[in-house]
Kinemage of the C-alpha trace (Angstrom):
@kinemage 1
@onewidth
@group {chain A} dominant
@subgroup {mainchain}
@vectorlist {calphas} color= white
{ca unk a 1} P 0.000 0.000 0.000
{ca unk a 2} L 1.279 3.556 -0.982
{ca unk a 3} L 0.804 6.989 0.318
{ca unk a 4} L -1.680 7.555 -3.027
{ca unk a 5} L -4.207 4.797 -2.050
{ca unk a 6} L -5.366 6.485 0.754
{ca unk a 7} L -5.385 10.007 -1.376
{ca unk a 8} L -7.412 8.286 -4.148
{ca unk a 9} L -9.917 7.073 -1.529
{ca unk a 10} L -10.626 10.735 -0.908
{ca unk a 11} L -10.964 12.026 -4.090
{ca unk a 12} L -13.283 9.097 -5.060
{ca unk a 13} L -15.636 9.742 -1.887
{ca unk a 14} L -15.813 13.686 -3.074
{ca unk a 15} L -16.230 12.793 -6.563
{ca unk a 16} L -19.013 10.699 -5.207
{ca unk a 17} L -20.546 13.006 -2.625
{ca unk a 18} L -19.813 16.383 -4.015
{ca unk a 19} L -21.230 18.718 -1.629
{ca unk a 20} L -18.256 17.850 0.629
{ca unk a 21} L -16.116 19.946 -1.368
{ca unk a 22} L -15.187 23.559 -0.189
{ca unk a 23} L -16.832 26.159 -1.102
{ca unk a 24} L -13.992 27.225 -4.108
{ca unk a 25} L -15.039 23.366 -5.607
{ca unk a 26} L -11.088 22.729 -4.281
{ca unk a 27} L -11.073 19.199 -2.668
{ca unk a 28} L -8.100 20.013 -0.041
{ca unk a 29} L -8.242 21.235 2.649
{ca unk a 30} L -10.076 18.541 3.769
{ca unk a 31} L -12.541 19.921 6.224
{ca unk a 32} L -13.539 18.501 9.457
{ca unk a 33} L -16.989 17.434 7.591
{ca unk a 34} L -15.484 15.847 4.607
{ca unk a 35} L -13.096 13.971 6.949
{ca unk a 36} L -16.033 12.476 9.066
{ca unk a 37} L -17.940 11.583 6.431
{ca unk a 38} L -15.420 9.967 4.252
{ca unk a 39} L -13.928 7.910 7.373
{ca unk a 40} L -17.870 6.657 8.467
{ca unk a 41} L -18.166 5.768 4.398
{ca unk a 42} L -14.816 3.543 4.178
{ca unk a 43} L -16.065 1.785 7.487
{ca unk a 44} L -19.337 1.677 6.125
{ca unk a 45} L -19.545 1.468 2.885
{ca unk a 46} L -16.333 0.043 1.854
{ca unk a 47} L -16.082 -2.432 4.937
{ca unk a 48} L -12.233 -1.400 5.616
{ca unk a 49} L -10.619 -2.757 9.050
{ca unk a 50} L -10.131 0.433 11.608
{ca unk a 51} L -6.308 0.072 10.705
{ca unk a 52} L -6.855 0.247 6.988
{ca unk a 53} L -9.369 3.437 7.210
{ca unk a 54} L -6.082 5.262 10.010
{ca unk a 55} L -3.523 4.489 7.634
{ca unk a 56} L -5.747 6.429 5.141
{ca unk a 57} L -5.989 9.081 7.227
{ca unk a 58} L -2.040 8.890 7.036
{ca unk a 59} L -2.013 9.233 3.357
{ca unk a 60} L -4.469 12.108 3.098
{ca unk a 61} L -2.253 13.958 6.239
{ca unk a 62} L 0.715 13.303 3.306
{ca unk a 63} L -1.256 14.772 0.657
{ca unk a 64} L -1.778 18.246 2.839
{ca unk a 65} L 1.945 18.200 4.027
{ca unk a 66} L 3.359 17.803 0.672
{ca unk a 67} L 0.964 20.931 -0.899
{ca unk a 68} L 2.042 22.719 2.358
{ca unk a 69} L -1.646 22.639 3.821
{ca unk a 70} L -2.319 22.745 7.390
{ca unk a 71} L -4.535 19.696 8.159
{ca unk a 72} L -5.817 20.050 11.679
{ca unk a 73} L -9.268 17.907 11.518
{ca unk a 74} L -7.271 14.956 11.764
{ca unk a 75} L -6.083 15.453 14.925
{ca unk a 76} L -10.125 15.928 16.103
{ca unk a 77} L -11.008 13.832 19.095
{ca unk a 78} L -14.353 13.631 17.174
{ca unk a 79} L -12.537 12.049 14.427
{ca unk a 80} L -10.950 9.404 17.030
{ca unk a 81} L -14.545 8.202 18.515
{ca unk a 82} L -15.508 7.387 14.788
{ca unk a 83} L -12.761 4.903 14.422
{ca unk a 84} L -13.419 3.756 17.641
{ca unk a 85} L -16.779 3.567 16.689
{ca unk a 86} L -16.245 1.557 14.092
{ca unk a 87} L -13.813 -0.693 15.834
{ca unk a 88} L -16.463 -1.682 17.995
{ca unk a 89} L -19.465 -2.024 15.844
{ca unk a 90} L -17.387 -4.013 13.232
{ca unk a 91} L -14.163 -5.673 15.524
{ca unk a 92} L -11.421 -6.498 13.997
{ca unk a 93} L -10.789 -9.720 11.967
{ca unk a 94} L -8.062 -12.125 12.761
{ca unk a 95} L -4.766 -11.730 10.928
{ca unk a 96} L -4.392 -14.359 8.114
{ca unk a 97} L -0.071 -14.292 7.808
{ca unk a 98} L 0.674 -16.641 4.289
{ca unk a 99} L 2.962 -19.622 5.648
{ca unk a 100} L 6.989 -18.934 5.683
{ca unk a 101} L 8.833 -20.709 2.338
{ca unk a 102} L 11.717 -22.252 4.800
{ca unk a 103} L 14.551 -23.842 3.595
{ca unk a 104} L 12.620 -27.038 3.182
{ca unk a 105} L 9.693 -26.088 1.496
{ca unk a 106} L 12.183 -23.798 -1.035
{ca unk a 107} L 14.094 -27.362 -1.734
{ca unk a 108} L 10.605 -28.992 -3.016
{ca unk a 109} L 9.535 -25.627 -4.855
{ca unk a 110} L 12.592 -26.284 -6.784
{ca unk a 111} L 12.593 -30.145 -7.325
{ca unk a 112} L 9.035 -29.673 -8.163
{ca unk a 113} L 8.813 -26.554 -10.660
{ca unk a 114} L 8.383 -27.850 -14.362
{ca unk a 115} L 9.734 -25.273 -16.771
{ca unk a 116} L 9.517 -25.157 -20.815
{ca unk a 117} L 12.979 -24.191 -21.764
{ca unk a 118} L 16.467 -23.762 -19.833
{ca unk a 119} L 15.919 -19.953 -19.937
{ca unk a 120} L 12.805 -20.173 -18.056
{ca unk a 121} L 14.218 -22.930 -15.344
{ca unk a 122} L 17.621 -20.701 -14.911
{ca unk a 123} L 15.315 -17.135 -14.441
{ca unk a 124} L 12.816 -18.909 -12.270
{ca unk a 125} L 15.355 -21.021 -9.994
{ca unk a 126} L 17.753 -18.078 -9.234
{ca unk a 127} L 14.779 -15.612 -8.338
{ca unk a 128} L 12.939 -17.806 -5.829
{ca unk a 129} L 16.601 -18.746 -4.310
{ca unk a 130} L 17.293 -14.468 -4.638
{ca unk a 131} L 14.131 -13.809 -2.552
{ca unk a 132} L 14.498 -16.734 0.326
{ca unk a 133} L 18.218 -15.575 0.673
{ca unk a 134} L 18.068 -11.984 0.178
{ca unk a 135} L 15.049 -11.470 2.417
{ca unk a 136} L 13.507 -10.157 -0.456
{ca unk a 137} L 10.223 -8.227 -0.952
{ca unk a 138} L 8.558 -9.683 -4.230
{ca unk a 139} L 8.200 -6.073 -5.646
{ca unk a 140} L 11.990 -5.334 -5.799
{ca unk a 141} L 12.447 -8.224 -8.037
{ca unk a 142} L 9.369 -8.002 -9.729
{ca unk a 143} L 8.047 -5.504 -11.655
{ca unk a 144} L 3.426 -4.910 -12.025
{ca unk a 145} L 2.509 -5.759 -15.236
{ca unk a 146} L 1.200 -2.753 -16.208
{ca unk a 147} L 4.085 -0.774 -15.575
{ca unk a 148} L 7.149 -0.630 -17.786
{ca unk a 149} L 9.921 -1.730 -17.169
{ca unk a 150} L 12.717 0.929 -16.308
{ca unk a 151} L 16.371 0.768 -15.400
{ca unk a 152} L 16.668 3.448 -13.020
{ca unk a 153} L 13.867 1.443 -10.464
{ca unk a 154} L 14.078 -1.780 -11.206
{ca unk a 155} L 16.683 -4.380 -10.408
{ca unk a 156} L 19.037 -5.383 -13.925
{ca unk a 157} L 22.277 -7.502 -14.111
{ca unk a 158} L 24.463 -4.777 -13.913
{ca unk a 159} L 23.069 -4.618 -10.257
{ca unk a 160} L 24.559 -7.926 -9.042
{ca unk a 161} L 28.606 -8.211 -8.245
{ca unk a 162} L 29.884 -11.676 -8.313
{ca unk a 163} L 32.823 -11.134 -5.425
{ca unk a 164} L 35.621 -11.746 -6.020
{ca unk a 165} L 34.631 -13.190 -9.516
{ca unk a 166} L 31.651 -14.583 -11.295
{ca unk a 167} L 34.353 -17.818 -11.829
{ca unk a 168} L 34.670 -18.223 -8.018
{ca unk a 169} L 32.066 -15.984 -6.126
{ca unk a 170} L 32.128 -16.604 -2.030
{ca unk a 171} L 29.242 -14.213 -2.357
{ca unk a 172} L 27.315 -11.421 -3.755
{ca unk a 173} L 26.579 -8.042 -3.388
{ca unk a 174} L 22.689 -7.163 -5.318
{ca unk a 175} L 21.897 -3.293 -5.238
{ca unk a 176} L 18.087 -2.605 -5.296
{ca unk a 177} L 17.413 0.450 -7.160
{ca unk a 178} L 14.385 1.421 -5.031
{ca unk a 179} L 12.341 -0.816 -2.071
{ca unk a 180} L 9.447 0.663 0.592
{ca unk a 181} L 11.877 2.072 3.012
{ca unk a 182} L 14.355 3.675 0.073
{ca unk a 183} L 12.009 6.492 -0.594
{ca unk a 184} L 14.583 8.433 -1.699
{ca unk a 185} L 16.337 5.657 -4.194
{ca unk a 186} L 19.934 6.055 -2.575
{ca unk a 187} L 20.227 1.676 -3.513
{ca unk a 188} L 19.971 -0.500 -0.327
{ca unk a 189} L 22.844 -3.377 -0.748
{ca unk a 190} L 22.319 -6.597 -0.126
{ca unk a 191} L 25.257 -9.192 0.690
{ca unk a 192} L 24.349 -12.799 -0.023
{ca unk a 193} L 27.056 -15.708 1.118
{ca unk a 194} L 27.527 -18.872 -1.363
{ca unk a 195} L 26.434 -21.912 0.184
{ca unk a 196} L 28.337 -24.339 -1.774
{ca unk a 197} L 26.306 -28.034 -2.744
{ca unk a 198} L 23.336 -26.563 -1.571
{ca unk a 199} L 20.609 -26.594 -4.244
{ca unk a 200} L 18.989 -24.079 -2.605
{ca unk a 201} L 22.592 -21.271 -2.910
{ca unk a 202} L 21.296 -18.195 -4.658
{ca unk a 203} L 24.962 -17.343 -5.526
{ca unk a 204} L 24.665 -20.568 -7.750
{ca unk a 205} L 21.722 -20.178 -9.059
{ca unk a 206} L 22.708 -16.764 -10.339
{ca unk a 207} L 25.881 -17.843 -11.496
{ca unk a 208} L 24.243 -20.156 -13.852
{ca unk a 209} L 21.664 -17.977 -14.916
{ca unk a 210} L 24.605 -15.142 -15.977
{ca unk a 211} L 26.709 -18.391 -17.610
{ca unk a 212} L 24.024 -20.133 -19.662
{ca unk a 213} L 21.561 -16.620 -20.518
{ca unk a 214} L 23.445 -13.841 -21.603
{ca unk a 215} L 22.112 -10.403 -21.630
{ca unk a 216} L 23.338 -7.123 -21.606
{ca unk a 217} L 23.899 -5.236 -18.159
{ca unk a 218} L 21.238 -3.023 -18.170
{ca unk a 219} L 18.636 -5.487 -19.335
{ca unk a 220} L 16.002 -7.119 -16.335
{ca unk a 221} L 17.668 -9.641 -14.036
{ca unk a 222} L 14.751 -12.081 -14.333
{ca unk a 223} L 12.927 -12.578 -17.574
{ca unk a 224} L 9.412 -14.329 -18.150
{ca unk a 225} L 8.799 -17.311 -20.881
{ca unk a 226} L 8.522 -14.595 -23.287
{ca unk a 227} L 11.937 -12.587 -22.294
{ca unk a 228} L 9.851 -9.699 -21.382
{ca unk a 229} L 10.526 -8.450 -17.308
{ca unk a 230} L 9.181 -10.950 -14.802
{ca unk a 231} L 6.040 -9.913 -13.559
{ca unk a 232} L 4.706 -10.422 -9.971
{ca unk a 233} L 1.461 -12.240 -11.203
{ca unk a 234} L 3.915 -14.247 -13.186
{ca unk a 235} L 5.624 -14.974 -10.798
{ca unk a 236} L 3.091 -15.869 -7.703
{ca unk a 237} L 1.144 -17.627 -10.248
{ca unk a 238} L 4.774 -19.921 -11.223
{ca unk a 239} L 5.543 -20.142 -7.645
{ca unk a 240} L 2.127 -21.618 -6.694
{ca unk a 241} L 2.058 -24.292 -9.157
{ca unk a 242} L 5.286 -25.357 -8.149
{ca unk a 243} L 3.802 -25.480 -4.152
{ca unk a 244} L 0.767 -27.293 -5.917
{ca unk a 245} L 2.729 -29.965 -7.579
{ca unk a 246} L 4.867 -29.986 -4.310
{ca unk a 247} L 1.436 -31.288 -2.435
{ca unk a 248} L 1.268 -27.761 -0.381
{ca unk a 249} L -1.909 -25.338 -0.472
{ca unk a 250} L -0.603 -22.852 -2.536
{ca unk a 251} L -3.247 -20.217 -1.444
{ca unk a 252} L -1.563 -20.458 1.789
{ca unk a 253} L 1.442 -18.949 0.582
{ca unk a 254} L 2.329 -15.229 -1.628
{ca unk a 255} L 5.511 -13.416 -2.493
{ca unk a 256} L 5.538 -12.062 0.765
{ca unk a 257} L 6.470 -15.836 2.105
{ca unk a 258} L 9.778 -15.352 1.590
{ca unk a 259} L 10.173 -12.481 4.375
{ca unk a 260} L 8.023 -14.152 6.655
{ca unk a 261} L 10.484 -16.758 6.669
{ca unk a 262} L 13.206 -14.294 7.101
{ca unk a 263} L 11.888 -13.266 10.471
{ca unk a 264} L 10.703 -17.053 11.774
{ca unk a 265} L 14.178 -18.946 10.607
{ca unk a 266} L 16.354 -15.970 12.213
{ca unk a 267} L 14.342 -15.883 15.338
{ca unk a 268} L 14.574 -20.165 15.798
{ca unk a 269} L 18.912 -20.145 15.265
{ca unk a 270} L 18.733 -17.302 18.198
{ca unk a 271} L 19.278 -14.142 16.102
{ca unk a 272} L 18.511 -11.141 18.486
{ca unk a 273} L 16.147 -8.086 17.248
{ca unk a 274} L 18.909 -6.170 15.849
{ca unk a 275} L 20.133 -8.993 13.893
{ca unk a 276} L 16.735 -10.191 12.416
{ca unk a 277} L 16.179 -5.877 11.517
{ca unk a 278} L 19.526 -6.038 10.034
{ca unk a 279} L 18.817 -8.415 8.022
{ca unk a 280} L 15.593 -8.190 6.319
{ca unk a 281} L 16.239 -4.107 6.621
{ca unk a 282} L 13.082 -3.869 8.576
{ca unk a 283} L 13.033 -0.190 9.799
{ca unk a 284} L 10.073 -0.989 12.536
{ca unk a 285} L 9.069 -3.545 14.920
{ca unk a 286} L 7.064 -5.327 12.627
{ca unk a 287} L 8.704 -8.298 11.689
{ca unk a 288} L 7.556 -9.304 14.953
{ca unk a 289} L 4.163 -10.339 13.318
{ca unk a 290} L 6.103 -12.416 10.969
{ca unk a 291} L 7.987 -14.689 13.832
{ca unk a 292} L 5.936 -18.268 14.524
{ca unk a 293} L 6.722 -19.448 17.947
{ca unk a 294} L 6.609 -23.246 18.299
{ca unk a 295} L 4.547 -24.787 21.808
{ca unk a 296} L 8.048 -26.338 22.590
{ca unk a 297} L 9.884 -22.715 22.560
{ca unk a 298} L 7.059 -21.154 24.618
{ca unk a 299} L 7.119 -24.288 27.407
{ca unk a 300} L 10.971 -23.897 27.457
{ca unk a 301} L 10.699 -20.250 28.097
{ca unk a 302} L 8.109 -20.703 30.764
{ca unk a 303} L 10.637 -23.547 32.364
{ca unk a 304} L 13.352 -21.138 32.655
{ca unk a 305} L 11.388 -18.469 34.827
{ca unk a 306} L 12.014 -21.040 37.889
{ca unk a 307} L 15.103 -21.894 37.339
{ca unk a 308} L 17.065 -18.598 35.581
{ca unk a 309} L 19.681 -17.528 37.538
{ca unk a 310} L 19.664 -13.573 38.280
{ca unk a 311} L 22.298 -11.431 36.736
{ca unk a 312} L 24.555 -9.591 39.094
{ca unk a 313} L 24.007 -6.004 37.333
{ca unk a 314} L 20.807 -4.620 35.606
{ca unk a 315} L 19.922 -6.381 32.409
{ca unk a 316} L 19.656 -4.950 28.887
{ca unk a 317} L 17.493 -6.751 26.429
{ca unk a 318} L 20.317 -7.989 23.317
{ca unk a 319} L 18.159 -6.059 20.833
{ca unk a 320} L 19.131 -2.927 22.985
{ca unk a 321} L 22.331 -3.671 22.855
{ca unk a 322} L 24.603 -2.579 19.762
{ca unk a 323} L 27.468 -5.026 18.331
{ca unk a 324} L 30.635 -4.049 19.480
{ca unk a 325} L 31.922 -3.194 15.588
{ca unk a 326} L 29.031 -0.581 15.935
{ca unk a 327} L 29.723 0.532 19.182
């Protein structure tokens, strides 16, 4: 979801419901009227979940900020009850998290993917290994099929360095162009380690790809059937027959599988909050959603309240706690 989602809501309510707009026919500022209205409708109406309709809120405070337009109705207690309102009237549905693609289920994704040329199987092979390894989220190696394709925001070859040679890589260093949290496109790099014999090393898979496909530097780093960019829908769509074939239920599962299993396998080998952040270059808490805690962690953790022996000085949680290199 992007800021304009929330901004398009609005302007589709006052298309709708005209006499909300100001008296000039402008649609911002919104007023206090408009606001109220427009929130009750995407409850209403629209059926959105009370986070949904405050993120919106979000968007449209964006819209004001950006056109230097002071936007105090959304700060209205008034405002506040509504969602409240609506919070209680409809509650609040049970999140529905897709299942983690862990190292296992990425190993019969790949023994279990049929593909209709070597070009396809090379493309398809390193991008699902990309994403479980890179902590990748399916739009920054994807591109919407509507959009064109363009060099400047979307990942090519001439992103990926094969260190210290494509002949003998220990590892990788990928440069997205642009991701959610690089608004500003400055490139976020990503180092991935080779994992020699494993059929599930990215590093490998990409080496092949670059060894058996050859394109020119600038061109997309994974290509469709048809050599055109690899979509998302093309690629969900390829992904979940592969889970199908696999025996899974693919509609468990989406692109965003492959960061949920970022956060899960990180937390279960004892990675600390910093670490798992690092990592999958969450900037917020929210990976948290994405860890699964097994019954047999939980009853060890409740164990060790009776027997944990106190520490001598005050203790600082390890995701407090910087690494030393950083200290």
């Amino acid at each position: 979801m992007t800021y304009r989602t929330g901004q398009k809501s609005f302007t589709d309510f006052i298309i709708l419901y005209p006499q909300f707009r100001n008296a000039d026919g402008s649609i911002l500022p919104a007023s206090q009227a408009a606001l109220l209205e427009w929130v009750a409708w995407l409850g209403g109406a629209k059926r959105l979940q009370p986070k949904t309709i405050k993120s919106y809120v979000t968007h449209l405070r964006s819209a004001h900020v950006d056109g230097g337009i002071s936007f105090s109705a959304c700060e209205s207690p008034l405002l506040q009850r509504v969602i409240r309102g609506i919070k209680r009237y409809m509650g609040e549905r049970d999140r529905n998290p897709k299942l983690p693609i862990t190292r296992e289920v990425l190993a019969c994704i790949l023994a279990s993917a049929t593909h209709p040329t070597l070009s396809s199987k090379l493309n398809m092979e390193a991008a699902v290994t990309t994403a479980f390894a890179g902590f990748l989220r399916c739009g920054e190696f994807t591109i919407q099929a509507s959009k064109a394709f363009d060099p400047s925001i979307h990942i090519t070859r001439s992103c990926v360095q094969f260190m210290p040679s494509i002949a003998a890589p220990s590892h990788i260093v990928i440069t997205i162009p642009s991701s959610k949290t690089d608004p500003f496109r400055k490139g976020v790099a990503i180092t991935i380690a080779s994992a020699p014999g494993a059929h599930t090393c990215a590093v490998s898979a990409l080496k092949a790809l670059f060894e058996f496909v050859e394109r020119p530097p600038e061109s997309p780093l994974f290509l469709q059937d048809d050599d055109t960019p690899m979509s998302r829908g093309f690629f969900i769509s390829r992904l979940r027959a592969a889970l199908t074939r696999a025996g899974f239920e693919a509609a468990k599962f989406s692109g965003h599988s492959f960061r949920h299993r970022a956060a899960s396998s990180a937390a279960a080998v004892g990675f600390n909050d910093y670490e798992i952040q690092l990592l999958g270059r969450w900037r917020s808490d929210s990976y948290k959603l994405y860890i699964d805690n097994s019954q047999e962690c939980l009853l060890s953790l409740s164990s060790r309240l009776h027997w944990a022996v106190p520490h001598s000085q005050p203790y600082e949680p390890p995701s407090l706690l910087l690494p030393s290199y950083l200290a």
